[in-house]
C-alpha positions as CSV (number, residue, x, y, z in Angstrom):
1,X,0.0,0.0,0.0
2,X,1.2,3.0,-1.2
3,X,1.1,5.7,1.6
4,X,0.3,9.6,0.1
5,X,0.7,12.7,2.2
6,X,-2.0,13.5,4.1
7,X,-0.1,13.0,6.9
8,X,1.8,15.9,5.9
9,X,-0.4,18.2,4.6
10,X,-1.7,21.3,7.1
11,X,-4.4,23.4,6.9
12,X,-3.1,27.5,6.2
13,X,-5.8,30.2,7.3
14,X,-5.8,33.0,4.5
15,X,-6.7,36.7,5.7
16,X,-7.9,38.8,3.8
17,X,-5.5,42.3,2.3
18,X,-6.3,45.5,3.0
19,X,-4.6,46.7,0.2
20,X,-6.3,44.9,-2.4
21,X,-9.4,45.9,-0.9
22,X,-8.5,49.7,-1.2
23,X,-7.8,48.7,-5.0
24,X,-10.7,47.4,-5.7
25,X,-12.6,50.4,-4.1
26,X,-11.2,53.2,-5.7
27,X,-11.4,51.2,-9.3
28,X,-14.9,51.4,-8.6
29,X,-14.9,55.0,-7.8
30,X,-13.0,56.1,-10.8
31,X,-15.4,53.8,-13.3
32,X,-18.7,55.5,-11.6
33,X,-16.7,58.7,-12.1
34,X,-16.0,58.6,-16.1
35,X,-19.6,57.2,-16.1
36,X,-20.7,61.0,-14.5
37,X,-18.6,62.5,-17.3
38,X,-19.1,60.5,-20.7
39,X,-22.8,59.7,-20.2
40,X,-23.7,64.0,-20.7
41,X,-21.6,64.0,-22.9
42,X,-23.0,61.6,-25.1
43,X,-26.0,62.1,-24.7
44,X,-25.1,65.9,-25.7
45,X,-23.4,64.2,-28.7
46,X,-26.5,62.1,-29.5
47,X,-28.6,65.0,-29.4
48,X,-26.8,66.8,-32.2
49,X,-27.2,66.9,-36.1
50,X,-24.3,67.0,-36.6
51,X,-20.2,66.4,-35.1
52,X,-17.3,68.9,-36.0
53,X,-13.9,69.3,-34.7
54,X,-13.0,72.2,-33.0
55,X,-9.3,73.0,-34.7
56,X,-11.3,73.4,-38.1
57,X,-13.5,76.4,-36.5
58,X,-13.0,79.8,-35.0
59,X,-14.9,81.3,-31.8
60,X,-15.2,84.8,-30.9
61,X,-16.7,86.9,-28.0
62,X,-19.7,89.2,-28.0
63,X,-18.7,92.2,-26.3
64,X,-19.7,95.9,-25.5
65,X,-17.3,98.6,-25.9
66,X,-16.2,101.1,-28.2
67,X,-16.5,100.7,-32.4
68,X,-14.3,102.0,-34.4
69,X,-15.2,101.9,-38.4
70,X,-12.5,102.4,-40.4
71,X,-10.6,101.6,-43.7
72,X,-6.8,100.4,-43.7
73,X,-4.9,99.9,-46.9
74,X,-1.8,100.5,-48.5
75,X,-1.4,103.7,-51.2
76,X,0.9,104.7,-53.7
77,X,2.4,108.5,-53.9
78,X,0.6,109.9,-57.4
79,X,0.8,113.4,-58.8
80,X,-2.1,115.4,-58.5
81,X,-1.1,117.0,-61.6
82,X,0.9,114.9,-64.5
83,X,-0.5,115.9,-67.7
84,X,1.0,113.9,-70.7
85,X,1.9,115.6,-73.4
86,X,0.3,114.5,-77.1
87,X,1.5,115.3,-80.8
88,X,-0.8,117.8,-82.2
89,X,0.4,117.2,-85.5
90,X,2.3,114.6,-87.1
91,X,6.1,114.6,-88.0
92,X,9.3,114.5,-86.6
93,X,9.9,115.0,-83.1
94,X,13.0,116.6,-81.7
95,X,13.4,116.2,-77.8
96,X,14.9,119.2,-75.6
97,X,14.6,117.2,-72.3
98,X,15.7,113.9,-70.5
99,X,13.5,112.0,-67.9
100,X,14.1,113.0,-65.1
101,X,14.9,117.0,-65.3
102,X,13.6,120.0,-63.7
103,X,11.2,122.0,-66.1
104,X,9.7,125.3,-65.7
105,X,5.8,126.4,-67.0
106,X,6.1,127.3,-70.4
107,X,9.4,125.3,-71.2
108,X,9.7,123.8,-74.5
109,X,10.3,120.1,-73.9
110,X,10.1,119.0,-77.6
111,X,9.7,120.4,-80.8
112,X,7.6,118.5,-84.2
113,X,8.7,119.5,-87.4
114,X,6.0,119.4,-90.0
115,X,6.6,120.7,-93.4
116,X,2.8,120.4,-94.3
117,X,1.2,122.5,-91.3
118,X,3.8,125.1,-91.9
119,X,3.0,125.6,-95.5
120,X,-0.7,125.8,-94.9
121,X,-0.2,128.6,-92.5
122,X,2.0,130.5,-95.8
123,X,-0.6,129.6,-98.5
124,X,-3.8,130.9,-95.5
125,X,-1.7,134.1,-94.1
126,X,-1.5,134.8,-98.3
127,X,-5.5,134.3,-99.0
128,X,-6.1,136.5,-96.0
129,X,-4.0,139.6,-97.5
130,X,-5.6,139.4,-100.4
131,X,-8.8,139.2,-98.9
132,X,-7.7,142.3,-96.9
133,X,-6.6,144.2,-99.9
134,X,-10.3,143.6,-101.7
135,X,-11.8,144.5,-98.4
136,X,-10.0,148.0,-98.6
137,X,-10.6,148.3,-101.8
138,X,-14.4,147.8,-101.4
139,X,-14.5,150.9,-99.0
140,X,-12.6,153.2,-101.5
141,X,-15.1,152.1,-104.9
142,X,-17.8,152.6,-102.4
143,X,-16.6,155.8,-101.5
144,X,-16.0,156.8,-105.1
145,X,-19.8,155.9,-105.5
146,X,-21.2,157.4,-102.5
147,X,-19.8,160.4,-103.7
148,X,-21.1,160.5,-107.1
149,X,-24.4,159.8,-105.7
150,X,-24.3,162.6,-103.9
151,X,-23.0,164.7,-106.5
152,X,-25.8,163.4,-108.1
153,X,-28.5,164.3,-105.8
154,X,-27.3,167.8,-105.0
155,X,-27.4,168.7,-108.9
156,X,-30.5,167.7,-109.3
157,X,-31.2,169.5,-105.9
158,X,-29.6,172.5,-107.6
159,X,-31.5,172.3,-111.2
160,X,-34.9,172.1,-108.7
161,X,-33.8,175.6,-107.0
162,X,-33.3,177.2,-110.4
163,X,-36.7,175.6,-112.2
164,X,-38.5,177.2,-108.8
165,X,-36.7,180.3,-109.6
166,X,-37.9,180.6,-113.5
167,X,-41.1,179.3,-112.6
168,X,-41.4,182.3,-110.5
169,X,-39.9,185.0,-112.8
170,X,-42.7,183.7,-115.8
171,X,-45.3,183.9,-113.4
172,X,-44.4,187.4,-112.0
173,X,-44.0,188.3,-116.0
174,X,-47.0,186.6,-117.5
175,X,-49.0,189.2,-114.7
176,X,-47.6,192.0,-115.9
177,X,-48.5,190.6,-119.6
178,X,-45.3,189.9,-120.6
179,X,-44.9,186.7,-121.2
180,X,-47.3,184.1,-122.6
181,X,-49.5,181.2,-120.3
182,X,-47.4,178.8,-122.4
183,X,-43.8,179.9,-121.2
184,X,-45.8,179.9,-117.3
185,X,-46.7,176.2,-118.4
186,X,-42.7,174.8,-119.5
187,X,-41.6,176.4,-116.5
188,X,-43.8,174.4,-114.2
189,X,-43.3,171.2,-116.2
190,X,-39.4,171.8,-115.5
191,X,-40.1,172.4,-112.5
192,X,-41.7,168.8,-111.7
193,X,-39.2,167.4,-113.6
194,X,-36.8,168.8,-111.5
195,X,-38.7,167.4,-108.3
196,X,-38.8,164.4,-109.7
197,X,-35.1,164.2,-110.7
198,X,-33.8,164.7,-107.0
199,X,-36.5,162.5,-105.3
200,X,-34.7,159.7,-107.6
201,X,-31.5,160.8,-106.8
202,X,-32.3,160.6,-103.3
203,X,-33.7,157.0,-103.7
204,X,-30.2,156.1,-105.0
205,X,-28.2,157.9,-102.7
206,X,-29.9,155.9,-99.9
207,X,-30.6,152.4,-101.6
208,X,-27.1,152.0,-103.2
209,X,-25.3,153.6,-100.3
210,X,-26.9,150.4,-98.4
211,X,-26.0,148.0,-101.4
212,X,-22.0,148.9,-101.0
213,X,-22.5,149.0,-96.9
214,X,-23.1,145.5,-97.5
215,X,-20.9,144.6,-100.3
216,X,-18.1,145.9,-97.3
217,X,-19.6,143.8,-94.7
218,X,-19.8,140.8,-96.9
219,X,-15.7,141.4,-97.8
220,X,-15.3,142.0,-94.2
221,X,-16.7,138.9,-92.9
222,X,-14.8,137.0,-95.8
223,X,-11.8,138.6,-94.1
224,X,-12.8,137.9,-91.0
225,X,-13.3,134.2,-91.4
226,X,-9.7,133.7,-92.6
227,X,-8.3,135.6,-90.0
228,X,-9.7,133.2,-88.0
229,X,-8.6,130.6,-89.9
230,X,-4.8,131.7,-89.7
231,X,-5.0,132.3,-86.2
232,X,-6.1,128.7,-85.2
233,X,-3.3,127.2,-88.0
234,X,-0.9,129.7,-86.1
235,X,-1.9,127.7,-82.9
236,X,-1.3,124.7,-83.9
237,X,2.2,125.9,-85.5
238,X,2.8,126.9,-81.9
239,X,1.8,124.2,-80.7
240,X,4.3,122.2,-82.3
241,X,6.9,123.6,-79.6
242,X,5.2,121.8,-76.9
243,X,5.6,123.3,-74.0
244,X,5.3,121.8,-70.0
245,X,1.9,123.3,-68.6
246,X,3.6,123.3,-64.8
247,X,6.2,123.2,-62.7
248,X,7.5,119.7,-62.4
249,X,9.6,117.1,-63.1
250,X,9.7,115.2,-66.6
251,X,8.5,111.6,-66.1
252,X,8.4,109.1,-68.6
253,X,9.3,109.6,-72.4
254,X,7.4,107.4,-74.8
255,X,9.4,108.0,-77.9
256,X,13.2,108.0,-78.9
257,X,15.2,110.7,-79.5
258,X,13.9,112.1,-83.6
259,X,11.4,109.7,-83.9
260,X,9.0,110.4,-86.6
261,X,5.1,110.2,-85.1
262,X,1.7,110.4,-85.9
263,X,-1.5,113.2,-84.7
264,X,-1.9,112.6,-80.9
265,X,1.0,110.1,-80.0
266,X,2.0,110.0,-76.7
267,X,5.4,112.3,-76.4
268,X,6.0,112.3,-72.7
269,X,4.3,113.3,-69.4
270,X,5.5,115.7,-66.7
271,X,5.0,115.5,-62.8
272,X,4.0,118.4,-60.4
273,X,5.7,117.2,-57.3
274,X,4.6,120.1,-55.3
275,X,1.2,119.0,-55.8
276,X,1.2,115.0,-54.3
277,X,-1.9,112.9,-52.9
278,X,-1.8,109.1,-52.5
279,X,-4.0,106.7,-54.0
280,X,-5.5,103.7,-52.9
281,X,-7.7,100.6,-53.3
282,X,-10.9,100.3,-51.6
283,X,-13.3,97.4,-50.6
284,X,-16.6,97.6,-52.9
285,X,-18.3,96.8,-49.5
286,X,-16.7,99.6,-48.1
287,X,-16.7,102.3,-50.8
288,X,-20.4,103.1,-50.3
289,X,-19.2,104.6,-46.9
290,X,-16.8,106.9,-48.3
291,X,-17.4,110.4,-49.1
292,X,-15.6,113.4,-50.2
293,X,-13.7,115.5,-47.4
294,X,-13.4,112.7,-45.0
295,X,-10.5,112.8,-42.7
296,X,-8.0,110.0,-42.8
297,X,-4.3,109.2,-42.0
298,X,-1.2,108.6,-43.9
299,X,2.0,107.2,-42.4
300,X,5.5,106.3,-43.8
301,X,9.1,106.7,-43.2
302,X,8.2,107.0,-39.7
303,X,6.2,109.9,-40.1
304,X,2.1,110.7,-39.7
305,X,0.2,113.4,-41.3
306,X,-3.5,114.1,-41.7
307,X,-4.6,113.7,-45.2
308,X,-8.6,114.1,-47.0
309,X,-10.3,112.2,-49.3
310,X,-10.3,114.5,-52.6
311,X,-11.4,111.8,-55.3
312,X,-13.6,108.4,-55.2
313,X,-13.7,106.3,-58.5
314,X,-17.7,105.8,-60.0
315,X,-16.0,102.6,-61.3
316,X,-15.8,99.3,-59.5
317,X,-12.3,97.0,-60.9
318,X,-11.6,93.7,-59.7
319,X,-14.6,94.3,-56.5
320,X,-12.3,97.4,-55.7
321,X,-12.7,101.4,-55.7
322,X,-9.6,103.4,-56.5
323,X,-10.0,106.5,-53.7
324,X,-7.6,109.5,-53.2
325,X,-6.4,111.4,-50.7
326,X,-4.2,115.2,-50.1
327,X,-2.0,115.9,-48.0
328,X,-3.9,118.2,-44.7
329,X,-1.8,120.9,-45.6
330,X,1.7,121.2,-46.9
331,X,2.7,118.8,-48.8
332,X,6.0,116.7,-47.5
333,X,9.3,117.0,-49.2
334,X,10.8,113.6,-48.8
335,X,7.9,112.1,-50.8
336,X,8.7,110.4,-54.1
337,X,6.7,108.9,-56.9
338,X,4.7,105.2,-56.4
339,X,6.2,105.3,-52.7
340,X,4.1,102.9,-50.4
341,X,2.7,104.4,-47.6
342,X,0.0,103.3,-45.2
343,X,-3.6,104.5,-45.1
344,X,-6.0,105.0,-42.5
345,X,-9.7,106.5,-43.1
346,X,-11.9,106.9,-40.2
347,X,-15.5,106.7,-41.0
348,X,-17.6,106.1,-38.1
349,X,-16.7,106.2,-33.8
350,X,-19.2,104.6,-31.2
351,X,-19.0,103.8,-27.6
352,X,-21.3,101.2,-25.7
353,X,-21.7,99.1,-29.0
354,X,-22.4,95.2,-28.5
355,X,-19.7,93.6,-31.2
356,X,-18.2,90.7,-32.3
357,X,-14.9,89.9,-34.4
358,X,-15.7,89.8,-37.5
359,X,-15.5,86.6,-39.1
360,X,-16.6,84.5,-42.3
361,X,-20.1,83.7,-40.2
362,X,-21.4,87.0,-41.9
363,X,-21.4,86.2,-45.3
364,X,-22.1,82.6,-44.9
365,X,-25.1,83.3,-43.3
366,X,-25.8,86.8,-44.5
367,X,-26.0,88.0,-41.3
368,X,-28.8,86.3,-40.3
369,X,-28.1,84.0,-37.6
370,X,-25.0,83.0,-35.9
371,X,-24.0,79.7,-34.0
372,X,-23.7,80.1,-30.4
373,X,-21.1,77.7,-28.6
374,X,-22.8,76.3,-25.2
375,X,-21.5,72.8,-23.1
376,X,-19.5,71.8,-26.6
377,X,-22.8,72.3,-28.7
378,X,-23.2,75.2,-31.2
379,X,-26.4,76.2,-31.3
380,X,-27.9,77.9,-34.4
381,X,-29.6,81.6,-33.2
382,X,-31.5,84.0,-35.8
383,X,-29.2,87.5,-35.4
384,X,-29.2,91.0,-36.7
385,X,-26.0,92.8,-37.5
386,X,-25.0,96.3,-38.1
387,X,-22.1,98.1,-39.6
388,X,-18.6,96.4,-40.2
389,X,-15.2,97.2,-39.1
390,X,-12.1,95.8,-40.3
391,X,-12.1,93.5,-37.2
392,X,-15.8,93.7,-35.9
393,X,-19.2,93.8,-36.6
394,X,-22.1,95.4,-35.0
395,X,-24.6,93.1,-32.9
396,X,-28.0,94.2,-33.4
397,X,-30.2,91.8,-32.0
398,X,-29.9,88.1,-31.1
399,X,-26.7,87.8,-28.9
400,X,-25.9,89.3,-25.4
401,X,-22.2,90.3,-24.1
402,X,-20.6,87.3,-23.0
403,X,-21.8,84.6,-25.8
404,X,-19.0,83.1,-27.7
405,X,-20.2,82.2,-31.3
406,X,-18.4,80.4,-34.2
407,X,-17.1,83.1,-36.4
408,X,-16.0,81.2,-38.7
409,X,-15.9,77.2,-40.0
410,X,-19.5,77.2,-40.1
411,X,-20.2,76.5,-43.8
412,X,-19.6,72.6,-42.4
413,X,-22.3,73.2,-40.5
414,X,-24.5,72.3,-43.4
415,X,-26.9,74.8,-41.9
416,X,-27.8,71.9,-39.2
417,X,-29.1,73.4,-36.0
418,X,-27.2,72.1,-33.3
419,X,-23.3,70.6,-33.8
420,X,-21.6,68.9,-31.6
421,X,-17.8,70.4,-31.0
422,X,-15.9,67.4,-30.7
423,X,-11.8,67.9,-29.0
């Protein structure tokens, strides 16, 4: 018989380890604990439309304080005044200048050589000589004539006087019996004749003294005319010395040095540097806002000055509005042409105005409603907004100071509304 070991085997009590225990006890704390925080939480999650992550979206703050609208952009220095100067005639140009040089009003910068307009001018200045010569000649035949018709008139004026005369000596005699009724008759017969001879000659004094008045008027005007016509070809004869219009600087030169060119090429273009204002490029959205005489700030090269809006474009390039502004007063020395400087235009201050930043969330929704962020879930709300700053917009109605809204990432939204904002 094989003997086995009871006889050695002994019964070992096993207490229980408080250590284990205090394991097992605060496993079972921590489990009912993430239980208290994911069981809100997803049930938040289920509740929603929709599940976004945060990173892809951008929250802003509803808050009161001052609003400040205004326009920031970059400008370039311009000339308030650089006229270009055209060919007024065509032929070959002879430069006097170099880009780049000091000019003076009045200083001939080019000259255009151009046989033709020159010869007209010769061949006009000749007509109107002649034409001059005929007109003074017209006076001195119509002087010659006046006076024969006035000759005229007073003989027959004279020849009247003496028919009166013999009328009156036949009558006195053919009462004394000394002459016959018939010499009494001739006499008054020469006298009618008479009558009638200077009423005729009056008739031509007057109606052919008007008919050369106007034969010299006509020759005048003729005269006139081509006056005229000589003094506006002696313009543009002028005009081919072309001359700067201000005092400035010459600026670009569009042809080469006795290039031949046709009526109204480009020549070059002169720059009144006393007279600088800086242009720049405006928002559409923003150019509605602008108006003439509004205040604004330029800044460059370390320096500030104050500067007005003097010029808005009716034209809308590219969704932009090309604005200008003067200097507020002298205009700085240092300035050069196409510098960059920095632009400021104030065009509206407000205190106690409920704002946001601004964000895409306006256009997206067109200002209509906005997504407020509460416990991880954004909640769609129907807004109103205002005016629009650079960085803000104005809060009409639908938010209160303090709510933080998605101002921008919402077009994932899919207009759903409530999303979940997942970590």
């Amino acid at each position: 018989m094989i003997r086995d070991t009871s006889a050695q085997d002994r019964l070992v009590e096993v207490k229980p380890s408080r250590k284990r225990r205090a394991i097992f006890i605060g496993a079972g704390v921590a489990v009912v604990a993430v239980l208290a925080f994911v069981l809100p939480q997803a049930s938040r999650l289920f509740s929603a439309d929709a599940s976004v992550s945060g990173s892809r979206l951008a929250f802003g703050t509803v808050e009161r304080g001052l609003f400040v609208r205004d326009i920031a952009a970059e400008g370039k220095v311009v000339a308030a005044v650089s006229p270009t100067m055209y060919a007024t005639s065509g032929g070959a140009v002879t430069l006097k200048v170099h880009a780049g040089d000091v000019v003076k009003k009045g200083q001939v910068l080019a000259t255009i050589d151009s046989p033709e307009l020159t010869n007209k001018l010769a061949q006009e200045q000749s007509a109107a000589d002649a034409m001059e010569v005929d007109y003074l000649r017209s006076q001195i035949d119509a002087k010659k004539k006046r006076g024969e018709l006035q000759k005229a008139f007073d003989n027959a004026t004279i020849d009247q006087t003496s028919a009166q005369r013999d009328l009156q000596r036949y009558q006195k005699a053919f009462s004394q019996g000394a002459v016959p009724s018939m010499n009494v008759d001739k006499a008054k017969d020469e006298v009618e004749k008479a009558r009638i001879t200077v009423e005729h000659a009056k008739a031509d004094l007057a109606n052919d003294g008007a008919s050369l008045d106007f034969d010299i008027k006509s020759k005048k005007l003729a005269h006139d005319r081509q006056v005229l016509l000589v003094k506006d070809l002696q313009r543009q004869v002028d005009e081919l010395n072309v001359k700067s219009p201000v005092d400035g600087q010459v600026g670009q030169l569009f042809i080469a040095e006795r290039a031949t060119v046709a009526k109204d090429a480009q020549l070059l273009s002169v720059i009144d540097l006393s007279k600088l204002e800086v242009e720049m490029k405006v928002p559409e959205s923003f150019a509605r806002d602008l108006g003439i005489g509004m205040g604004g700030e330029i800044s460059g090269n370390g320096n500030t000055w104050k500067g007005l809006v003097s010029a808005i474009s009716p034209e809308v390039v590219n969704g932009e509005v090309a604005a200008r502004l003067r200097f507020d007063g002298d205009t700085p020395k240092q300035l050069r042409q196409n510098q960059r400087l920095s632009v400021r235009i104030l065009l509206d201050r407000r205190d106690n105005v409920l704002a946001v930043q601004r964000g895409s969330f306006v256009d997206e929704s067109g200002g209509a409603y906005a997504y407020v962020v509460r416990d991880g879930i954004a909640e769609k709300h129907p807004i109103r907004v205002g005016a629009s700053s650079i960085d803000k917009v104005e809060i009409l109605d639908g938010l209160k100071e303090g709510d933080r809204i998605v101002i921008s990432g919402t077009d994932s939204f899919k207009n759903a509304a409530r999303v979940a904002i997942s970590r």
